[in-house]
C-alpha positions as CSV (number, residue, x, y, z in Angstrom):
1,X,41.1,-12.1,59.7
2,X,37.2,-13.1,59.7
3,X,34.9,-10.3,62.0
4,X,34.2,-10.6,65.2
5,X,30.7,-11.7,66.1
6,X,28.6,-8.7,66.3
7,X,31.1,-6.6,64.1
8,X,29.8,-4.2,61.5
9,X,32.1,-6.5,58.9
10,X,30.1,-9.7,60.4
11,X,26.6,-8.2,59.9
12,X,27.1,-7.2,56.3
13,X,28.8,-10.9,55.1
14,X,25.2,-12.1,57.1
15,X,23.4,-9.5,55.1
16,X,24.6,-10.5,51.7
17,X,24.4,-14.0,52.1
18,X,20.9,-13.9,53.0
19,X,20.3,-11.7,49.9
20,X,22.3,-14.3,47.6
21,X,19.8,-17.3,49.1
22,X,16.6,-15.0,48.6
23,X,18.2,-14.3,45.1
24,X,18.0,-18.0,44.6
25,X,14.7,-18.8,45.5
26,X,11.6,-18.7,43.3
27,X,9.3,-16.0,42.6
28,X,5.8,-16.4,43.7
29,X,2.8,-16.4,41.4
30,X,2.0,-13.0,42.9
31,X,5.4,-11.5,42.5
32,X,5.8,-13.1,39.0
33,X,2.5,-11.7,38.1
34,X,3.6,-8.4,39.2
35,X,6.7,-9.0,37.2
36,X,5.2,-9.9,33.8
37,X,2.8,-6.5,34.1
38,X,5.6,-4.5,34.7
39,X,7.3,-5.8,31.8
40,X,4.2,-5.7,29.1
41,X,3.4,-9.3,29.0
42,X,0.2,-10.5,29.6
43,X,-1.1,-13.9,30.8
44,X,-1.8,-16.3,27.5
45,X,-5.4,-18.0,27.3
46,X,-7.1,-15.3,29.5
47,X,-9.8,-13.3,28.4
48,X,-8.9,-9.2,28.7
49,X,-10.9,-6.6,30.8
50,X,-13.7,-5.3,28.4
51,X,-11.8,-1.5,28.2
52,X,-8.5,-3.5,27.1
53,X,-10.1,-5.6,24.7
54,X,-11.9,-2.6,22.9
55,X,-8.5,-0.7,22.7
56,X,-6.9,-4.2,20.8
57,X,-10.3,-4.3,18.9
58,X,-9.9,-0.3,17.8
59,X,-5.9,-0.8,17.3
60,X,-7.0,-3.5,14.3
61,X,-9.2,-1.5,12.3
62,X,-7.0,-1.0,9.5
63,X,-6.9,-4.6,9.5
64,X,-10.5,-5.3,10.2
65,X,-11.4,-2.6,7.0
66,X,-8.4,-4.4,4.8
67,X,-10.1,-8.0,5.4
68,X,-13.5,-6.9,4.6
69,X,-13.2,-5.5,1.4
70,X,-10.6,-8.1,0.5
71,X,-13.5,-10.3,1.5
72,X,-15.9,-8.7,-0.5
73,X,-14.1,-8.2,-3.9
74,X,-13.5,-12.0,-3.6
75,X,-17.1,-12.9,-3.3
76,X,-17.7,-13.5,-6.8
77,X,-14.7,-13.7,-8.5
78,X,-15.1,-17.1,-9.7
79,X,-18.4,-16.4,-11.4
80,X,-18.6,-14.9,-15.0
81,X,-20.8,-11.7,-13.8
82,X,-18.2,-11.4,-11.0
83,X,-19.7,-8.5,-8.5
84,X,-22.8,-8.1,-10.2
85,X,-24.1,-11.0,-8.7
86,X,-24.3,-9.1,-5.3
87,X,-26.8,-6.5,-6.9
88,X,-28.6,-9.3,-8.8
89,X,-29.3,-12.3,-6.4
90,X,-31.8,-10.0,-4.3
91,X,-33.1,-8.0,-7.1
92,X,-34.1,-11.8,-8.6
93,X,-35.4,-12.9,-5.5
94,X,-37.7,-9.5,-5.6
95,X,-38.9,-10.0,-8.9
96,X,-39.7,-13.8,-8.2
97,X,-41.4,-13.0,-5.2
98,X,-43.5,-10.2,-6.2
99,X,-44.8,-12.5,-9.1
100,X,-45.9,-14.9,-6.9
101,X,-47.0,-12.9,-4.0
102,X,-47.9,-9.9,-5.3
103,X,-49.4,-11.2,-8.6
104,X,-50.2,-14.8,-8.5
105,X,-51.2,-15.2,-4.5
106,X,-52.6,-11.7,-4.1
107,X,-51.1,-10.9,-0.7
108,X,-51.3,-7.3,-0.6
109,X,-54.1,-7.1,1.3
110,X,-54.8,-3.5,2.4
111,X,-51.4,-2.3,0.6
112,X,-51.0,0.4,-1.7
113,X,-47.8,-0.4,-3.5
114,X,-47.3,-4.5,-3.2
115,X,-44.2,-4.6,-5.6
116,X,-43.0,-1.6,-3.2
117,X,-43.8,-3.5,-0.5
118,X,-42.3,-6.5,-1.3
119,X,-38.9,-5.4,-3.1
120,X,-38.1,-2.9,-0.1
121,X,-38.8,-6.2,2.2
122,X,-36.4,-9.0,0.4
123,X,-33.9,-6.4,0.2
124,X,-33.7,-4.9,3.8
125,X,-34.4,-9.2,5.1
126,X,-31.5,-10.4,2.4
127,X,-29.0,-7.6,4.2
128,X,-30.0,-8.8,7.7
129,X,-30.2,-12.8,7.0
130,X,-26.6,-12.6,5.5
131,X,-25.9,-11.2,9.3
132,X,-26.8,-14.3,10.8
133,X,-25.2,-17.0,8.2
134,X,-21.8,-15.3,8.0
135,X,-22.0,-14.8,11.5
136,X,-22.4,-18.3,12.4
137,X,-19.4,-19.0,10.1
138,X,-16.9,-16.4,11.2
139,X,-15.2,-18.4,13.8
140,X,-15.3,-22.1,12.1
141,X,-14.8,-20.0,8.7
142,X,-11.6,-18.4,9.4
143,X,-10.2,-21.6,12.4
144,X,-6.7,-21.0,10.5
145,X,-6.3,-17.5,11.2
146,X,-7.8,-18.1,14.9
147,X,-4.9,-20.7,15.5
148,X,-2.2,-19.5,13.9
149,X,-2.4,-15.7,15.4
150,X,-3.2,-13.6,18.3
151,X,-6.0,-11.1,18.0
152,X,-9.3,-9.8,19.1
153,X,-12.0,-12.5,17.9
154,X,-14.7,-9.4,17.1
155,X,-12.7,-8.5,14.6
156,X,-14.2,-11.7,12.5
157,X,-17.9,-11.3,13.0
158,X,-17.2,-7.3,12.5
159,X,-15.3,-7.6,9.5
160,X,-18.6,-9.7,8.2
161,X,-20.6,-7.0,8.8
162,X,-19.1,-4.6,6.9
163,X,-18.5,-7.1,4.2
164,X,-22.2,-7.4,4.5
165,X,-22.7,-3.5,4.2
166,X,-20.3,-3.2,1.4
167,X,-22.0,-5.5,-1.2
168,X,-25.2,-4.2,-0.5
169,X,-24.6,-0.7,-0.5
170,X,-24.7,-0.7,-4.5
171,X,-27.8,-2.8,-4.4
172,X,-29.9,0.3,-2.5
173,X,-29.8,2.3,-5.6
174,X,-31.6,-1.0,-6.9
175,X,-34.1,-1.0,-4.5
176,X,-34.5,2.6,-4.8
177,X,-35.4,2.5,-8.4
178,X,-37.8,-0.3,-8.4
179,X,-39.7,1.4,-5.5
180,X,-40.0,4.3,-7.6
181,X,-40.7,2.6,-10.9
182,X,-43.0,0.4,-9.2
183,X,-46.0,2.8,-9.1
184,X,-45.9,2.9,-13.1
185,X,-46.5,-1.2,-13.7
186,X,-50.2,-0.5,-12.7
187,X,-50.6,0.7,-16.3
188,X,-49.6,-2.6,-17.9
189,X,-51.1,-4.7,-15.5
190,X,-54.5,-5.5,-13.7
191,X,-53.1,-3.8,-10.6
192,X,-54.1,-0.8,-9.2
193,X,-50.7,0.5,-7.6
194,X,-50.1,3.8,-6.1
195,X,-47.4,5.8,-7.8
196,X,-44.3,6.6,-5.6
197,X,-42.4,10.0,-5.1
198,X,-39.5,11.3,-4.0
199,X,-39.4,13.3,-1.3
200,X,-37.0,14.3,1.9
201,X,-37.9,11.5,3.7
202,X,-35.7,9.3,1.3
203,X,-33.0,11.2,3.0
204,X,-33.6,8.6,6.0
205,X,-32.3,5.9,4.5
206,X,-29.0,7.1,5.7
207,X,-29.2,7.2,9.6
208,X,-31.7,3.7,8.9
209,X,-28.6,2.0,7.4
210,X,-26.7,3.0,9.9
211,X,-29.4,1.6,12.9
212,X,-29.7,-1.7,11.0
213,X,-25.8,-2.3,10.9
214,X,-25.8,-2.2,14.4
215,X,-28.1,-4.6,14.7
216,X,-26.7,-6.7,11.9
217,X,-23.4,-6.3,14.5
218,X,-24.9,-7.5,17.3
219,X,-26.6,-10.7,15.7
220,X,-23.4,-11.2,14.1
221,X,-20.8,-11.5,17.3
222,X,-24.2,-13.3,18.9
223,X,-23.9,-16.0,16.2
224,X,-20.5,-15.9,16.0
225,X,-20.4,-17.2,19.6
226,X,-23.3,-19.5,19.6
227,X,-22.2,-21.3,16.2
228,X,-18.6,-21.6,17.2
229,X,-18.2,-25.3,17.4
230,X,-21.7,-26.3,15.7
231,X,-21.1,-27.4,12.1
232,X,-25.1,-29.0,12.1
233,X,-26.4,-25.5,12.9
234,X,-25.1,-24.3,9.5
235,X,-27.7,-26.9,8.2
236,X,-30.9,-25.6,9.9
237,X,-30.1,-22.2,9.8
238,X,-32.0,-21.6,6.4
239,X,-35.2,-23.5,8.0
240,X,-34.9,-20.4,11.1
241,X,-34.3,-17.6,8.5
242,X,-36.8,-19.3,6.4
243,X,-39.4,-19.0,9.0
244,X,-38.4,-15.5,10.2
245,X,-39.0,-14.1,6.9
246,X,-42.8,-15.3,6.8
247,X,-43.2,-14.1,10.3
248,X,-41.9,-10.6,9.8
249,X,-44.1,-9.7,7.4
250,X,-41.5,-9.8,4.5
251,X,-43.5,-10.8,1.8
252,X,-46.9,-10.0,2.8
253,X,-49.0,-7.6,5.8
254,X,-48.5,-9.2,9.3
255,X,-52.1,-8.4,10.0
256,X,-53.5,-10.3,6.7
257,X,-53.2,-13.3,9.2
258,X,-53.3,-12.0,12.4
259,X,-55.9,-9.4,12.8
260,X,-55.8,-8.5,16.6
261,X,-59.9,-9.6,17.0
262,X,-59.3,-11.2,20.2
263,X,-56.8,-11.0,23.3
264,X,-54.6,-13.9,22.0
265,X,-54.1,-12.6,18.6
266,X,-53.5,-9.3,19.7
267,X,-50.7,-10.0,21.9
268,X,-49.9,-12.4,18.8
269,X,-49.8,-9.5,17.1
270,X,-47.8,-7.1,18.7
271,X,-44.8,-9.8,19.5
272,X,-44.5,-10.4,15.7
273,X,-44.6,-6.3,14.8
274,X,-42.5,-5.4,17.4
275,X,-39.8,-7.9,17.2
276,X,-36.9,-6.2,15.7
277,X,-36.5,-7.5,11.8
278,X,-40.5,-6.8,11.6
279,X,-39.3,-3.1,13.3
280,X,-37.0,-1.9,10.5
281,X,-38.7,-3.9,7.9
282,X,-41.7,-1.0,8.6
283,X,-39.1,2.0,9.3
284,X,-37.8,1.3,5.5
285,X,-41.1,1.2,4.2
286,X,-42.6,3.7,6.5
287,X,-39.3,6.0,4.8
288,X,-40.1,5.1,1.2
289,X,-43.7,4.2,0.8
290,X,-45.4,7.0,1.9
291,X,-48.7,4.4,2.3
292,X,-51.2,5.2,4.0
293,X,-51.1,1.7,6.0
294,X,-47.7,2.7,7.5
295,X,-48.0,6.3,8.4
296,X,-45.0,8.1,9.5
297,X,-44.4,7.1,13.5
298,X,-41.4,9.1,15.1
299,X,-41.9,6.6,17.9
300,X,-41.0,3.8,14.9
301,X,-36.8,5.3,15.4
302,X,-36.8,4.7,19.0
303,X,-37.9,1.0,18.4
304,X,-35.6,0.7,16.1
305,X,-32.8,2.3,18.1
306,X,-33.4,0.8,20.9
307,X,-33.2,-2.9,19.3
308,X,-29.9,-1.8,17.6
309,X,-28.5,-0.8,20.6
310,X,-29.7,-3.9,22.9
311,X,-28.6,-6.2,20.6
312,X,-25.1,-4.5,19.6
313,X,-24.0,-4.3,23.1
314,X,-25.6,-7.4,24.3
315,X,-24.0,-9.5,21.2
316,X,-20.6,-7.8,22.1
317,X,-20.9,-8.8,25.9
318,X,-22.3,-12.8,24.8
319,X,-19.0,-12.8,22.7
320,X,-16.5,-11.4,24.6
321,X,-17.2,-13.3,27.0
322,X,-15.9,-16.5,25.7
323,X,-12.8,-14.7,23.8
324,X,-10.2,-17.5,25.5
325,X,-12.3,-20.5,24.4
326,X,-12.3,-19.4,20.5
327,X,-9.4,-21.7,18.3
328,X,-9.1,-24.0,21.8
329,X,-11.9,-25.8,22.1
């Protein structure tokens, strides 16, 4: 027989029927978000906290090294000199423009060593140009891989980078050995050119590598970001490269044209010596030069690290920050 109203047997058929309709109804957005957390899953199409996207960034390294040197041992297979090119393009661009620079135009104004000067420059610029270029690429470059899978978007401008660092890395014994061999062309030409030496300081090459990959990082996710979706900026990138190599003294003194006579040329001055390609341009040299136009400044590393550091975590934040528009746009 069916329970009395108000029986024990009554309440507990009320009980489970009003479990069976809850049962039934739909979860909330809260509740379902709760769910899905509890569970692993995440949310598609949103960007991650900064602390989880790190962790996925660190979880792909093996990946990230993997697609970088497969990147760079595919640089110039199709060519007949294959990898050599990557040690010969800059050392031709530092012979060519020490000939016309250093030889033909005279611009060593107040220089010791112009060949120095100018081989250490297109070396150290050609490492940090190739920053900007692939970086503005690495998001249109690789729209495939950004479709087709799921993954942290740094690791694209990162594996760049160390592309970057890994075809120039054999090109700095290059540079090395013109700096030091430079000294020694002063006896079969008309140019008086101090001889170079080895000494401990070379030794800073090392930790000045590693402040200038930083930085090479930083512009890299910044580009990455900014040149997503802008094919026409691949086409006037070499006209702002172009125009930062003049202005950073790559080729010639910064104070052969701007001497710092008056107040606006001063402050002239300063903003095109300070700004960071200028900055390790002049730690390089200041490491391997030993002239006496570029003394040795400790203060010189804390520039330099400072500008690494600003731009590496600044980049990082200007490209994380769109992470769920990459591949939908």
């Amino acid at each position: 027989m069916p329970g009395r109203p108000g029986t024990k047997e009554n309440e507990e058929s009320v009980t489970v029927t009003e479990n069976r309709a809850a049962a039934s109804e739909p979860l909330s957005s809260a509740e379902a978000r709760a769910l899905a957390q509890q569970h692993g899953l995440e949310e598609a199409g949103v960007r991650p906290r900064m602390g989880t996207y790190l962790k996925q960034l660190w979880a792909r390294r093996d990946f990230i090294r993997v697609f970088s040197t497969s990147k760079a041992y595919a640089k110039h297979q199709g060519s007949f000199l294959g990898q050599m090119w990557a040690t010969l393009n800059p050392t031709l661009n530092a012979i060519i423009y020490t000939l016309i620079f250093g030889f033909i135009l005279g611009a060593d104004r107040g220089v010791e060593n112009v060949v120095a000067f100018i081989v250490i420059g297109v070396f150290i610029f050609r490492l940090m140009d190739n920053a900007i270029s692939s970086g503005a690429r690495a998001i249109d470059g690789n729209m495939q891989l950004v479709r087709s899978l799921r993954f942290p978007r740094a690791v694209l401008p990162l594996a760049n980078v160390i592309t970057s660092l890994t075809l120039f890395i054999p090109t700095v014994g290059v540079m090395c050995l013109f700096t030091l061999a430079s000294g020694y062309l002063g006896y079969v030409t008309d140019k008086d050119l101090k001889v170079i030496t080895l000494t401990w300081h070379w030794l800073e090459i090392v930790p000045a590598l590693a402040l200038v990959t930083l930085l090479n990082t930083g512009i890299s996710f910044f580009m990455a970001r900014y040149g997503y979706g802008k094919p026409d900026l691949l086409q006037v990138l070499p006209f702002i490269t172009r125009l930062l190599m003049y202005g950073s003294g790559v080729l010639f003194p910064i104070t052969r044209f701007v001497d710092g006579t008056d107040q606006t040329s001063t402050i002239v001055r300063a903003i095109l010596e300070y700004q960071p390609v200028a900055v390790f341009l002049r730690l390089f040299r200041m490491i391997m030069m030993d002239d006496a136009t570029i003394p040795y400044d400790p203060w010189l590393w804390a520039w330099a690290g400072g500008w690494a550091l600003f731009i590496l975590v600044g980049g990082f934040i200007y490209f994380w920050a769109a992470e769920e528009r990459y591949g939908r746009d």
